[in-house]
C-alpha positions in Angstrom: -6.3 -19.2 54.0 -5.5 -23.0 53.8 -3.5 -24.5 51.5 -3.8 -28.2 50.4 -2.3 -30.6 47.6 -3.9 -33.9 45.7 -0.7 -36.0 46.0 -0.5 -38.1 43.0 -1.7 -42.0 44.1 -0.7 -43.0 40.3 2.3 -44.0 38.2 4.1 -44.0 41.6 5.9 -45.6 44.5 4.7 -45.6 48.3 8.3 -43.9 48.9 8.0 -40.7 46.8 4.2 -40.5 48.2 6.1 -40.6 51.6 8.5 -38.3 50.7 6.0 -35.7 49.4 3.8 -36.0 52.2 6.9 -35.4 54.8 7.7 -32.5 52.5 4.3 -30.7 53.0 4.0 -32.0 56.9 6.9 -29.7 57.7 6.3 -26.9 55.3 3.3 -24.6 54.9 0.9 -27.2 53.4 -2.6 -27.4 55.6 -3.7 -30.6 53.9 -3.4 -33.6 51.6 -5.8 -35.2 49.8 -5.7 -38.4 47.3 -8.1 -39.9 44.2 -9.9 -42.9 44.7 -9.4 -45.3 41.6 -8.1 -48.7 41.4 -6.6 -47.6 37.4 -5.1 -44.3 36.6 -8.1 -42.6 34.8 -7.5 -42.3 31.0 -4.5 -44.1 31.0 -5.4 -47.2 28.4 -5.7 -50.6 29.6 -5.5 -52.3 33.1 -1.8 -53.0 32.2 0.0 -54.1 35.8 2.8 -51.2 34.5 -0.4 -48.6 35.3 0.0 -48.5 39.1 -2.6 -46.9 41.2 -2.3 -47.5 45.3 -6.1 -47.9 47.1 -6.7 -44.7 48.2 -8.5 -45.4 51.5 -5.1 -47.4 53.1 -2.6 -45.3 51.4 -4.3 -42.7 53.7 -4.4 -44.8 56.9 -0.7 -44.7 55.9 -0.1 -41.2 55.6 -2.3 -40.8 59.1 0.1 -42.7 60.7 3.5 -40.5 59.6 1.6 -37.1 60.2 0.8 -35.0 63.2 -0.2 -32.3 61.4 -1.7 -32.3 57.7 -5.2 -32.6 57.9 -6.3 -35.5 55.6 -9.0 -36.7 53.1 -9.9 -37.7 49.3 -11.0 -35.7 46.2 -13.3 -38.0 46.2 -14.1 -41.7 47.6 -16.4 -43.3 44.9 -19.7 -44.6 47.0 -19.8 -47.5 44.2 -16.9 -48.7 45.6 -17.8 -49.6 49.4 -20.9 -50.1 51.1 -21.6 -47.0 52.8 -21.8 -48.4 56.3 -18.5 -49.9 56.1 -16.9 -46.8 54.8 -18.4 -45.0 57.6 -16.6 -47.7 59.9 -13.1 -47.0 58.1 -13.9 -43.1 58.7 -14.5 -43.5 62.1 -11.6 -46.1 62.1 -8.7 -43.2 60.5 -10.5 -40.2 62.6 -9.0 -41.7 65.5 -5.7 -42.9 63.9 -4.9 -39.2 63.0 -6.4 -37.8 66.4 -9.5 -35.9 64.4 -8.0 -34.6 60.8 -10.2 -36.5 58.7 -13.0 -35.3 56.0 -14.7 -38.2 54.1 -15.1 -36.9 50.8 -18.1 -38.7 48.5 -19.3 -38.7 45.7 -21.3 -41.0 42.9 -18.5 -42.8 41.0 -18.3 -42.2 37.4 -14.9 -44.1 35.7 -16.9 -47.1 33.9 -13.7 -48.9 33.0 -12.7 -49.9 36.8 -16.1 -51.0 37.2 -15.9 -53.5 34.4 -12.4 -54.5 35.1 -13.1 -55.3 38.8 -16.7 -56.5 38.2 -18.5 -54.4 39.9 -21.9 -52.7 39.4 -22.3 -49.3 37.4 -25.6 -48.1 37.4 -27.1 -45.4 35.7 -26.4 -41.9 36.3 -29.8 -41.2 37.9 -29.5 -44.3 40.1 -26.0 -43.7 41.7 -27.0 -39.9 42.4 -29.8 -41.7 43.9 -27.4 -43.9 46.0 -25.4 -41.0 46.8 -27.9 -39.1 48.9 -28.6 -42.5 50.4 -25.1 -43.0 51.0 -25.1 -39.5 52.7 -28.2 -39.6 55.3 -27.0 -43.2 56.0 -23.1 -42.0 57.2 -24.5 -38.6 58.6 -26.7 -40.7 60.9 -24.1 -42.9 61.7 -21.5 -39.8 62.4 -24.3 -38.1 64.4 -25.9 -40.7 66.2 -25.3 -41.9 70.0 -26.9 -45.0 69.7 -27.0 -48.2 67.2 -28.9 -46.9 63.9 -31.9 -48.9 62.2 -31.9 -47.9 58.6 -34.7 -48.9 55.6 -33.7 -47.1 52.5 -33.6 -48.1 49.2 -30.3 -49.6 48.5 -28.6 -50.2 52.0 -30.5 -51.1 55.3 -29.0 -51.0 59.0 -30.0 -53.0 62.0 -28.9 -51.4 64.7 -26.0 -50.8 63.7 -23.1 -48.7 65.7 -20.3 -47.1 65.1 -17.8 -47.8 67.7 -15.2 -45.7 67.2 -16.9 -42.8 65.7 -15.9 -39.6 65.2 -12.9 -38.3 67.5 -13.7 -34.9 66.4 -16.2 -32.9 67.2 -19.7 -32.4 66.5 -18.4 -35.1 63.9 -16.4 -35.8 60.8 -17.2 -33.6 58.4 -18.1 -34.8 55.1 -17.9 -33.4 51.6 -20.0 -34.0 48.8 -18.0 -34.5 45.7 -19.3 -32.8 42.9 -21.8 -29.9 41.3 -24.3 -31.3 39.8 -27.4 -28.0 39.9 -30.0 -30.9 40.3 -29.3 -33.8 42.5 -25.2 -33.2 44.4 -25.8 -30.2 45.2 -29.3 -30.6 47.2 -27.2 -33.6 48.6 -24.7 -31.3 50.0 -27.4 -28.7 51.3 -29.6 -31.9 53.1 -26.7 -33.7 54.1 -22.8 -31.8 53.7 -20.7 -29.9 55.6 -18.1 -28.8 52.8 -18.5 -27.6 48.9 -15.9 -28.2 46.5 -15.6 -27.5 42.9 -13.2 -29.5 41.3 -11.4 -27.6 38.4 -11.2 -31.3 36.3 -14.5 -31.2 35.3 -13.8 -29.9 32.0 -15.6 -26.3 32.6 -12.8 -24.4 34.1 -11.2 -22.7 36.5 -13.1 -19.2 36.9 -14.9 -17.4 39.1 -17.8 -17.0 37.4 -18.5 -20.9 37.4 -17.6 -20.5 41.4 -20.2 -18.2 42.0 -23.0 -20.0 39.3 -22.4 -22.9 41.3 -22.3 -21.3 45.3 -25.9 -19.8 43.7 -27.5 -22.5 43.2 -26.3 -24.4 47.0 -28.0 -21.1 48.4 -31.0 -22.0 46.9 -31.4 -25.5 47.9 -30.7 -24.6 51.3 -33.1 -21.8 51.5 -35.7 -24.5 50.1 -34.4 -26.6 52.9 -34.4 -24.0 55.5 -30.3 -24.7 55.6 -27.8 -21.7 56.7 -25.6 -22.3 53.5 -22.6 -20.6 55.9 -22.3 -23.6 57.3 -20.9 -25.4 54.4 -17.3 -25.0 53.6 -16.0 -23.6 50.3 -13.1 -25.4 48.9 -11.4 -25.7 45.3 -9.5 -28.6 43.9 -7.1 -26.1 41.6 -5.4 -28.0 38.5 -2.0 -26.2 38.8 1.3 -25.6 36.7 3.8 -23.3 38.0 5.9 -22.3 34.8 7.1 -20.0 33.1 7.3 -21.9 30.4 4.5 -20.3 27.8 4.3 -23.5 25.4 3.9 -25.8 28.7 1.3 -24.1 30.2 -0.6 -23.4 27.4 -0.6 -27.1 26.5 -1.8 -27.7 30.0 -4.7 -25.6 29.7 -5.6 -27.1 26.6 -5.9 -30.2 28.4 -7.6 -29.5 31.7 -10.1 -26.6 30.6 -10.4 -22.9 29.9 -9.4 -20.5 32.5 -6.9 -23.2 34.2 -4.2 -21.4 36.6 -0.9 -22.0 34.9 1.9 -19.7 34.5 4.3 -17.8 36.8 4.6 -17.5 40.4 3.0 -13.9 40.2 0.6 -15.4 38.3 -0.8 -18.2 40.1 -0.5 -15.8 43.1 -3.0 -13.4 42.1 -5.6 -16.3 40.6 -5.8 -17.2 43.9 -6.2 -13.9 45.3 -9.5 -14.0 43.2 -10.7 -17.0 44.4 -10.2 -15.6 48.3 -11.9 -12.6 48.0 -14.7 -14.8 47.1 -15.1 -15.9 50.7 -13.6 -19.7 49.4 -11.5 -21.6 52.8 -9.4 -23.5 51.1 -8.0 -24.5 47.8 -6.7 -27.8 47.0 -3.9 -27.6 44.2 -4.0 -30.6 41.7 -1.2 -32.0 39.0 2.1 -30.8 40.8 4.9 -33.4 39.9 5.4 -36.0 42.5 8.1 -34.9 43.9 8.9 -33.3 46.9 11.5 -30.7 45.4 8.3 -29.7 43.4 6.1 -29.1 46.6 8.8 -27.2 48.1 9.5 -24.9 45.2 5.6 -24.4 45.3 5.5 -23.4 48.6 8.4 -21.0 48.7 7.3 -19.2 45.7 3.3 -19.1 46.0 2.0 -20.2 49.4 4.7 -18.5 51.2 3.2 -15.0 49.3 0.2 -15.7 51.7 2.3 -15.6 55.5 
């Protein structure tokens, strides 16, 4: 079983990111992710006190003082970057950190940032259009041995290559952020390697939603004539270890029925659901940024897992 973090990219400092990311590079940790928003979601205005580090750099960063941790975002916002560049900066960190890269996409959703930094936010349909756009575009660009011509709807290429590409092998995989039944999920069955329900969304933290959600991929790839065992299973986990009953009750107030918050025993046997379920990896979310934190949660809940 893997064990990953979201490291905090908000309300910060590039030293106690460092510090938490050396922290989990010498423990137990398998991986760290970080958001992708230029303001701290829900946090008022776009006050200069609201720090929030670009995610795709910060990264490039952390690559460069790991060996080990493999690496990626929960998610990248395709309204952000064109999609050809951002397959340039994958290929671009894939070789930094020697093949521990996943570029994680999805359609962009936080209005405010869009409006604060003048860009475009089209309608839900349109940017879950652009998504699966976004998609076939990289995958052909991870895939492909020669320069790619593209003619879609949004973004064309003319013979275009990608030099570096991917250092690993077949190619870096890619995750498509989110569970939409309709339109992300047949985007992850035509064009994904990895699955990941992201506890955030306001639905939970339960296994039922888990498997709702794996039923419906299996369907779209059946339609597609897809093996759905080739997609990765992974869960980004809103976690409070606390014994504290009035803390973690508030916490689950705020994040969504069924969050994991409690004890050590607690949080231990959650999990223990979610692995019998056949998911590879869970990504915790909302430990404190501190790297005393990460450490107590790996001696007293990933450590159970040795």
């Amino acid at each position: 079983m893997k064990f990953g973090a979201q490291v905090s990219c908000y309300l910060t400092t590039w030293d106690d990111i460092r510090s938490v990311v050396e922290t989990m590079e010498s423990g137990r940790w398998h991986s760290v992710y970080l958001a992708d928003h230029f303001l701290p979601p829900n946090r008022g205005d776009a006050s200069e006190s609201l720090a929030a580090y670009e995610g795709f750099t910060t990264l490039a960063g952390i690559a460069s003082i790991t060996d080990r941790l493999k690496l990626g975002h929960l998610v990248l916002g395709n309204t952000y970057r064109n999609p050809a560049l951002l397959a340039k900066m994958a290929g671009t960190i894939d070789h930094i950190s020697h093949g521990r890269f996943t570029l994680a996409l999805g359609a962009g959703w936080f209005q405010r940032e869009h409006e604060a930094y003048s860009w475009d936010f089209p309608s839900m349909r349109e940017r879950s259009d652009r998504l699966e756009e976004a998609c076939q575009l990289i995958r052909l660009l991870f895939t492909s041995a020669d320069p790619v011509d593209f003619a879609g709807q949004y973004y064309t290429l003319i013979q275009a290559p990608l030099s570096p590409g991917s250092y690993q092998s077949p190619h870096i995989p890619i995750m498509v952020g989110g569970t939409g039944p309709k339109r992300t999920l047949k985007t992850l069955a035509m064009y994904g390697d990895v699955f990941n329900l992201d506890g955030f969304a306001r639905r939970g933290m339960s296994i039922e939603l888990l498997r709702e959600k794996i039923t419906i991929l299996e369907q779209h790839c059946e339609k597609l004539g897809r093996n759905p065992d080739e997609i990765r299973k992974t869960i980004l986990m809103p976690t409070m270890l606390s014994d504290d009953q009035s803390k973690t009750k508030e916490f689950v107030d705020m994040i969504g029925p069924n969050t994991v918050a409690g004890s050590a025993g607690y949080i231990v046997d959650r999990i223990g659901e979610f692995i019998d379920e056949g998911v590879d990896e869970i990504m915790f979310g909302r430990l404190p940024n501190e790297s005393g934190e990460f450490q107590r949660f790996e001696e007293e809940v990933i450590a159970a897992f040795d």
